[in-house]
Backbone as CSV, one residue per row, in Angstrom:
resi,resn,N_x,N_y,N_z,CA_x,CA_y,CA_z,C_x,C_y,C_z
1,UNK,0.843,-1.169,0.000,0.000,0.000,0.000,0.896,1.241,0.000
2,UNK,0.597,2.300,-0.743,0.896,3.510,-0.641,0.756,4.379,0.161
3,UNK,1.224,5.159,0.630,0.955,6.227,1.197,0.379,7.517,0.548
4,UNK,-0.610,8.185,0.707,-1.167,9.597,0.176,0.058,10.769,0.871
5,UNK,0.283,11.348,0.064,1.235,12.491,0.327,0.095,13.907,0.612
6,UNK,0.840,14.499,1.946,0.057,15.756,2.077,0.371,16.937,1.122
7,UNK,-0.611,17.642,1.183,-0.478,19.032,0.759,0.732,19.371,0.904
8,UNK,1.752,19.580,1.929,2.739,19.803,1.683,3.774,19.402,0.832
9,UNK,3.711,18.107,1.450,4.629,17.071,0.455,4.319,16.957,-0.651
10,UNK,2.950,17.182,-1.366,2.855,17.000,-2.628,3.455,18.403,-3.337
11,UNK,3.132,19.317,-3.557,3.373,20.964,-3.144,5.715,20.634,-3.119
12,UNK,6.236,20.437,-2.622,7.406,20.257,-2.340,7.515,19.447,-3.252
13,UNK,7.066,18.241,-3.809,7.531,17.356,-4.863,7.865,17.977,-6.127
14,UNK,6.467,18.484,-6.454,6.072,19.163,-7.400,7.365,20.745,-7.863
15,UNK,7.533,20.878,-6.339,8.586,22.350,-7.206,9.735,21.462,-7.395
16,UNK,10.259,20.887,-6.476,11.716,20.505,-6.594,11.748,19.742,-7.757
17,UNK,10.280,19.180,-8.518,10.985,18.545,-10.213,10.817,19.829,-10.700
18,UNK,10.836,20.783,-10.524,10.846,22.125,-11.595,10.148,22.375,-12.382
19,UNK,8.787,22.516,-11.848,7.609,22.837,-12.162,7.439,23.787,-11.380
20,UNK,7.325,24.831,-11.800,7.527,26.028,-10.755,6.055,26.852,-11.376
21,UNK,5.024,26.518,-11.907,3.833,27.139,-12.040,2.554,27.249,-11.198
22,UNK,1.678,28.074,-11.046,0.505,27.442,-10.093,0.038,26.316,-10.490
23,UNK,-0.801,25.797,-9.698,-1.498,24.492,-9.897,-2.645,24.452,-9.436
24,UNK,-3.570,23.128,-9.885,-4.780,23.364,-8.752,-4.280,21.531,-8.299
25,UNK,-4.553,21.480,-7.420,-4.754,20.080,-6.519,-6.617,19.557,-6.626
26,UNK,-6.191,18.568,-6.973,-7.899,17.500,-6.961,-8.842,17.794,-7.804
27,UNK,-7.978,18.276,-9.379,-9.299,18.770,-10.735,-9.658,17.466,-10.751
28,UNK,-9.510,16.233,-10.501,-10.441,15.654,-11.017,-11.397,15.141,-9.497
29,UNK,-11.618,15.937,-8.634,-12.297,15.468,-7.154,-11.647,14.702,-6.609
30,UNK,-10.153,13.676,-6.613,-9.560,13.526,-5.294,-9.375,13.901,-5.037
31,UNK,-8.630,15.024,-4.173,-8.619,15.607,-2.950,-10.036,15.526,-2.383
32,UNK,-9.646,15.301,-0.729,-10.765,15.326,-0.103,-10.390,15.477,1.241
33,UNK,-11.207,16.538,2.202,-11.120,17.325,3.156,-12.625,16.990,3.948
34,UNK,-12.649,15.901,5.020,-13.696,15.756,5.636,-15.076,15.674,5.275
35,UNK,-14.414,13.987,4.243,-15.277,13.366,3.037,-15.848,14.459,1.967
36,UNK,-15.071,15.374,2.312,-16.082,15.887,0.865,-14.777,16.652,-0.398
37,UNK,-15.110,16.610,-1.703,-13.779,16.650,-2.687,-13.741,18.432,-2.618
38,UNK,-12.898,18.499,-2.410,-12.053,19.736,-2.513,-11.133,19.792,-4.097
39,UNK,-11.221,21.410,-4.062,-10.246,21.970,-5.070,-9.007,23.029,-4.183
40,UNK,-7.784,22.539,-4.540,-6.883,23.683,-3.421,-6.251,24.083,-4.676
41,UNK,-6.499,25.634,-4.554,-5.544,26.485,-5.844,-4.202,26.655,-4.919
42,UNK,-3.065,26.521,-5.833,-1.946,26.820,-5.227,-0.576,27.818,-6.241
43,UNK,-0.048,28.502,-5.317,0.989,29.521,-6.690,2.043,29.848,-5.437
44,UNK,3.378,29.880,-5.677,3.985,30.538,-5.597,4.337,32.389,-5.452
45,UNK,3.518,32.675,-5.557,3.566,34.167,-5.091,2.507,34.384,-4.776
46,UNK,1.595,35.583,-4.420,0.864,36.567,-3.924,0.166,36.900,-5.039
47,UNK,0.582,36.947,-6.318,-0.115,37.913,-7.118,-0.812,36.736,-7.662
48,UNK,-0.112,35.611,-8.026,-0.371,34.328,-8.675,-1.750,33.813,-8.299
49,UNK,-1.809,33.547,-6.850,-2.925,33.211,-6.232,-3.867,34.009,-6.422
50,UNK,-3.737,35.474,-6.680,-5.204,36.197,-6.334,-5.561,36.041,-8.412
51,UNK,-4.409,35.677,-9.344,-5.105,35.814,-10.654,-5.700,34.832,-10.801
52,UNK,-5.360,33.290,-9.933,-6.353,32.029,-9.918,-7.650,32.353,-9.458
53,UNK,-7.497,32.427,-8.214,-8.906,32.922,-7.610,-9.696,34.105,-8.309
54,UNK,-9.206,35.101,-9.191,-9.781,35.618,-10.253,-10.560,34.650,-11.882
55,UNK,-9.579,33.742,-11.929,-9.834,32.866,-13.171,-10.936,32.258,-12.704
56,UNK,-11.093,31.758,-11.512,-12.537,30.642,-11.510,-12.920,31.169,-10.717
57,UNK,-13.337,32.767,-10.366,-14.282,33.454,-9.723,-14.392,33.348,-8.348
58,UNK,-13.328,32.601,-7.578,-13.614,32.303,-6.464,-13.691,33.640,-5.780
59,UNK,-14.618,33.510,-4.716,-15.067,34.511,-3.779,-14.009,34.923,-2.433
60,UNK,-14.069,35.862,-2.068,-13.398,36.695,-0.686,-13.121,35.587,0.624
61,UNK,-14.429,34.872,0.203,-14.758,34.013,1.744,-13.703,32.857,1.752
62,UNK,-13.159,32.824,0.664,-12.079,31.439,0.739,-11.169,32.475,0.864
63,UNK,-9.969,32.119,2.137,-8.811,33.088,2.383,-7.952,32.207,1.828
64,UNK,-6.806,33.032,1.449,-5.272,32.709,0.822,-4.804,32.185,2.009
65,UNK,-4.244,31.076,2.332,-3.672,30.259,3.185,-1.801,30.908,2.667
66,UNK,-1.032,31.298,4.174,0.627,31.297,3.762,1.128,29.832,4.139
67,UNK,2.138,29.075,3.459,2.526,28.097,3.833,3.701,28.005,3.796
68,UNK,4.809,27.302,4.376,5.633,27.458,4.568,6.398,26.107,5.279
69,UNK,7.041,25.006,3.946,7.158,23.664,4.518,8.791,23.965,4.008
70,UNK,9.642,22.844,4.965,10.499,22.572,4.567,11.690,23.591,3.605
71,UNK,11.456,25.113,4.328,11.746,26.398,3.319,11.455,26.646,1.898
72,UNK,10.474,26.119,1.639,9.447,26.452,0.697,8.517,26.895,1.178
73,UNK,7.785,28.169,0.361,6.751,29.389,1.035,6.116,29.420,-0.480
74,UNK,4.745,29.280,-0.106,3.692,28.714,-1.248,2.238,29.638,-0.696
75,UNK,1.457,30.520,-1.298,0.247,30.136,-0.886,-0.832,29.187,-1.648
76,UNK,-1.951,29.185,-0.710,-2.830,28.098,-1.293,-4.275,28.483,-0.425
77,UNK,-5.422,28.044,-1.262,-6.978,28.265,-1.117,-7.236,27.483,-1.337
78,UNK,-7.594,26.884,-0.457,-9.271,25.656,-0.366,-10.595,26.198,-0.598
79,UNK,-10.442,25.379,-1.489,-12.310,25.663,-2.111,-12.895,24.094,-1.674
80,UNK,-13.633,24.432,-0.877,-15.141,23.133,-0.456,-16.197,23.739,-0.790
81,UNK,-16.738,24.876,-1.284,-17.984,24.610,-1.514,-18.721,24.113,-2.836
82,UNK,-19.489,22.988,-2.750,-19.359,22.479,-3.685,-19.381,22.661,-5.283
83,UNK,-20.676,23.774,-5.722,-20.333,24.340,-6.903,-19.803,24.721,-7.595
84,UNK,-18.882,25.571,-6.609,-17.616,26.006,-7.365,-16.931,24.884,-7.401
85,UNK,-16.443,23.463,-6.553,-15.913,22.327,-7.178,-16.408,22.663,-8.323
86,UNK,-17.143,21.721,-8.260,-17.983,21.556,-9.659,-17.111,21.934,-10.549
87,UNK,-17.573,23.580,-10.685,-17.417,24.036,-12.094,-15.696,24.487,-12.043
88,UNK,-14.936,24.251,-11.601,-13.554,23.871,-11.451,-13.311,22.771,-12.184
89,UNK,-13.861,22.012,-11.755,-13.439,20.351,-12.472,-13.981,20.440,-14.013
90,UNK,-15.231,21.117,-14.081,-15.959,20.763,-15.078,-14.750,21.913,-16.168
91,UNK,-14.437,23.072,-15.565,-13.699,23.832,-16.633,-12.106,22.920,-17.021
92,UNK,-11.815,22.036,-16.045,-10.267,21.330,-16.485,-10.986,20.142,-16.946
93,UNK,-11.974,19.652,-17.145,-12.747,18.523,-18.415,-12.988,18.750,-19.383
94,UNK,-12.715,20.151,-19.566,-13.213,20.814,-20.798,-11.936,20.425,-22.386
């Protein structure tokens, strides 16, 4: 059996192969945050994050999370409510 890698660790994998772009975590609904599928936008800077959360309309009420693993400093937004899943997933099915 595998182990699921956290947010962090996944987030840390991901830069150190040199992929250094935002991302979203769980377009296709795995991720999941207290059974229910989450979308976590994630970027490397400040400005990055607020043009995601501009791209799929996300609202005020989801705050920019600072993170800060292993001297890597990332922010990131959890989106649970479900519609906006939704239409997250449904725009990366497109």
């Amino acid at each position: 059996m595998t182990m699921a890698l956290t947010e962090q660790e996944w987030v840390y994998e991901y830069f150190h192969s040199g992929k250094r772009s935002p991302v979203i975590l769980g377009t296709r609904g795995t991720w999941v945050i207290q059974d229910q599928r989450v979308v976590i936008l994630i970027a490397f800077s400040l400005t990055d994050i607020h043009v995601l959360k501009d791209i799929y309309n996300v609202s005020k009420n989801h705050p920019i999370r600072e993170v800060k693993y292993k001297g890597l400093h990332y922010f990131a937004v959890n989106i649970v409510n479900k519609t906006t899943v939704e239409l997250i997933i449904d725009a990366w099915s497109e």
